[in-house]
C-alpha positions in Angstrom: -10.7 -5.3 -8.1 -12.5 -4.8 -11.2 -11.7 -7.6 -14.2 -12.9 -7.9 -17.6 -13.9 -11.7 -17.3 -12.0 -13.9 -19.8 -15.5 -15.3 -20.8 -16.3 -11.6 -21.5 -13.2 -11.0 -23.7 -13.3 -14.1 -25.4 -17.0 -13.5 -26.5 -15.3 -9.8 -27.7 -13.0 -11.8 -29.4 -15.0 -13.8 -31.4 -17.8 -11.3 -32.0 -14.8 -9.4 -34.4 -14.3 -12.8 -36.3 -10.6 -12.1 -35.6 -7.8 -13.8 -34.1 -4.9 -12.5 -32.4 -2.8 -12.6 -34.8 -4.5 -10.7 -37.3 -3.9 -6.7 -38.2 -6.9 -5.9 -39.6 -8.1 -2.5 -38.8 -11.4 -3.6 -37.8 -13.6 -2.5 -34.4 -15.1 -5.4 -31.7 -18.8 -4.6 -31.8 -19.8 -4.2 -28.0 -20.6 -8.2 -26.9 -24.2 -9.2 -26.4 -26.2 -7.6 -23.2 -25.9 -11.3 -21.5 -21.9 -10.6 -21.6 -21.4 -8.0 -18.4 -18.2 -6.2 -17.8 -17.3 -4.4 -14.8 -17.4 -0.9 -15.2 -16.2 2.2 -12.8 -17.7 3.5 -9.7 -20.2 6.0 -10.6 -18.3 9.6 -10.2 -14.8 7.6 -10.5 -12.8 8.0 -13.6 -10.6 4.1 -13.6 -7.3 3.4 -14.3 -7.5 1.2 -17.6 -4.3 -2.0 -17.2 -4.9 -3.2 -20.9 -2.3 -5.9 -21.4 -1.4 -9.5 -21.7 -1.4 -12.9 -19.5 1.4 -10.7 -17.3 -1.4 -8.1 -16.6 -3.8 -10.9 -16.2 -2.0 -11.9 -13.5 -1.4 -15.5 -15.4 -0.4 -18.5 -12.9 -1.3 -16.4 -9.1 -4.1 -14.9 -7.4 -6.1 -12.3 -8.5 -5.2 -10.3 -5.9 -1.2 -10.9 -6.5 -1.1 -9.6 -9.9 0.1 -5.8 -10.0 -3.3 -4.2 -10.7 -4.9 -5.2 -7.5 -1.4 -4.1 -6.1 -1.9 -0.7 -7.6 -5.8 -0.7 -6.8 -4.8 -1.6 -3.0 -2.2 1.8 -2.9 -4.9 3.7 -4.3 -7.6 2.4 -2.3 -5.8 3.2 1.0 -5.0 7.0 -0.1 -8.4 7.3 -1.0 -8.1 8.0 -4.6 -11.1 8.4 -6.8 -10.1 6.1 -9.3 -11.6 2.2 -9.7 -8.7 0.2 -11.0 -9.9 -2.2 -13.9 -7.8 -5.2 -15.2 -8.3 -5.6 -18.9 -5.4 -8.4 -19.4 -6.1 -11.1 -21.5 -3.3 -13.7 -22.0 -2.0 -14.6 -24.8 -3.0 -11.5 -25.9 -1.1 -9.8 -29.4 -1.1 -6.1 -30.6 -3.4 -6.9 -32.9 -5.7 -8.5 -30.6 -5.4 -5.7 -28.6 -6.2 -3.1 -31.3 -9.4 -5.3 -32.1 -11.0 -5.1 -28.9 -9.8 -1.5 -27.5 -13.3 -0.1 -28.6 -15.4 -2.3 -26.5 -13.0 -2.1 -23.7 -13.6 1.7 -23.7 -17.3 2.0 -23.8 -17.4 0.0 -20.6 -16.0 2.7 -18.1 -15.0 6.4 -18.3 -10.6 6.1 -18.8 -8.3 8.5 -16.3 -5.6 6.3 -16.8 -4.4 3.7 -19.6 -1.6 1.6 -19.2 -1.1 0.2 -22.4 1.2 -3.2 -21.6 1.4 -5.2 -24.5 3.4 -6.3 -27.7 5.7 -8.9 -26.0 4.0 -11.8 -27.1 4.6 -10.3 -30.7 8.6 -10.6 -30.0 8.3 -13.4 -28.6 6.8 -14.8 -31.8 9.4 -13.4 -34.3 6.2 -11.0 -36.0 7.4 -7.7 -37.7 7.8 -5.0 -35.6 6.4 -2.6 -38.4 3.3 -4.9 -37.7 3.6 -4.4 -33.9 4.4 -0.5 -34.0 0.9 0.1 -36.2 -1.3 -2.1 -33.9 0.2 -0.2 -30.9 -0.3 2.7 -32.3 -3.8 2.6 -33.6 -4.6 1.3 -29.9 -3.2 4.8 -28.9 -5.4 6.7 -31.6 -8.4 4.6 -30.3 -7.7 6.1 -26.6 -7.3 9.4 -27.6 -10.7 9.3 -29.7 -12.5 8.1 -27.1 -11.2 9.1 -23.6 -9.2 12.4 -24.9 -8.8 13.1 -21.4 -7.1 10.5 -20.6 -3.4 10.0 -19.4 -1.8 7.4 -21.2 1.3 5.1 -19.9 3.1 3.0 -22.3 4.9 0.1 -20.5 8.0 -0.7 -22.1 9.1 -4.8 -22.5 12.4 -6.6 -23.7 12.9 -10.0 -25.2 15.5 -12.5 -24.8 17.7 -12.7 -28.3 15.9 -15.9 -29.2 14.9 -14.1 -32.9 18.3 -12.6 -33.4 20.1 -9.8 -31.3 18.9 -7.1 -34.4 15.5 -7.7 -33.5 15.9 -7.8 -29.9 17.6 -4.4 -30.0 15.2 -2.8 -32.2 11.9 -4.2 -30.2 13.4 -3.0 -27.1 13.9 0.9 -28.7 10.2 0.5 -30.4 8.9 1.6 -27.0 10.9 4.7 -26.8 10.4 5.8 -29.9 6.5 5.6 -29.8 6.2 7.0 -26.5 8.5 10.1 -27.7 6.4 10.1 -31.1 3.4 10.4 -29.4 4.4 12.3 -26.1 3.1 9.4 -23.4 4.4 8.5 -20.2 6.7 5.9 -20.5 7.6 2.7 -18.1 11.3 1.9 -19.9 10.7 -1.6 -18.7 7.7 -3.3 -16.8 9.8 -6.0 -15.5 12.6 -3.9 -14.2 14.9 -5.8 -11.8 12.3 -9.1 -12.6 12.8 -10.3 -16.4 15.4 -12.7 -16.1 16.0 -13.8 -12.4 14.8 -17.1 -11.5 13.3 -16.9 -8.0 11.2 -13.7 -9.2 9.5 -16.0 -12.2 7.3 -19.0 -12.5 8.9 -22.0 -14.0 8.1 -21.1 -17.6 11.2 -17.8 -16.7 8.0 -15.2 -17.9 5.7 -14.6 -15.7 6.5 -12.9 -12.6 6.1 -14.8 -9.3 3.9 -13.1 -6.5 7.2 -11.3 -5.3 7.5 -10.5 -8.4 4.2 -8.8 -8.9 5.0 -6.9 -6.2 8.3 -5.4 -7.3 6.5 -4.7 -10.9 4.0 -2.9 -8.4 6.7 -0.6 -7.3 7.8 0.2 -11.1 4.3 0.9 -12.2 3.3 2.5 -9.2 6.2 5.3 -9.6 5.2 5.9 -13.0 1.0 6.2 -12.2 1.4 7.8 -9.0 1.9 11.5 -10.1 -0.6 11.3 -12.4 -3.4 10.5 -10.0 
């Protein structure tokens, strides 16, 4: 399994002078040649998970999180694709959007599964705000890795900030991915979000068996585009 090391990100990260709750529209300059980030197999295109701590795989193993999951289905049909997990947790839209460049230049893109804009709804921060980041993460792909396919993993938050803005983050998916003709996972944690013995004690982040029945939703989604 291929990871963008946190030590790696973070250096990303600070190299932009940004934090992740910032929207400027501002590129991470490529970290210095000490920072090394796995890239591809050479003649393999990878398959790009660019999300937060629940891509990261935040409180299990590496190998439970649903990447490796994913990377072990494609491993044993032989697939030439490298899987590469670019989660970061904590991770925002915005600070998505500011390190999407370097991410890029580190590994030809067959695949990007864009997962992220949960921690934004989970912090009350305008959707307008959330909506432009994702989106300029998806102009970023298309500019550099125009052949790649592009799956936009839906989320849903609990009414904490109102049921208004519940209802209206849950649609923001739908509405992008139509806008922007993508592939579309309605909602990553389908038949996980929400059910106690699939979560860890904070109720967000998927258990192992959890992980692996996110697996099975992403896995439908990626597999006929492989």
């Amino acid at each position: 399994m291929n990871y963008l090391p946190a030590s790696a990100l973070l250096l990303a990260l600070l190299a932009a002078g940004c934090n992740s709750d910032t929207t400027k529209t501002q590129s991470a300059p490529t970290p210095p040649a000490t920072t090394e980030a796995p890239a591809a197999k050479k003649g393999e295109a990878a398959i790009l998970f660019f999300g937060d701590s629940i891509t990261a795989g935040l409180g299990v193993e590496p190998d439970q999180a649903y990447p490796a999951l994913i990377e072990n289905r494609v491993d044993s049909l032989h697939l030439p694709y490298t899987v590469v997990n670019a989660g970061l947790s904590g991770e925002t839209s915005a600070g998505g959007r500011s390190r999407i460049n370097w991410v890029l230049s580190r590994q030809p893109v067959g695949v990007f599964v864009l997962e992220l804009g949960g921690n934004d709804g989970l912090r009350g921060l305008p959707l307008t705000d959330t909506r432009k980041n994702l989106q300029a993460i998806i102009d970023t792909v298309r500019q550099q890795a125009p052949e790649a396919k592009i799956v936009l993993a839906g989320m849903q938050i609990p009414p904490n900030m109102g049921p208004a803005y519940a209802a209206d983050f849950k649609k923001l998916y739908g509405e992008i991915a139509t806008k922007n003709h993508l592939t579309l996972i309605p909602f990553l944690l389908e038949n996980v979000g929400g059910i106690a013995k699939l979560n860890q004690r904070d109720g967000i982040h998927p258990t192992p068996e959890g992980h692996r029945l996110v697996a099975r939703t992403v896995w439908r989604t990626v597999q006929p585009l492989l």
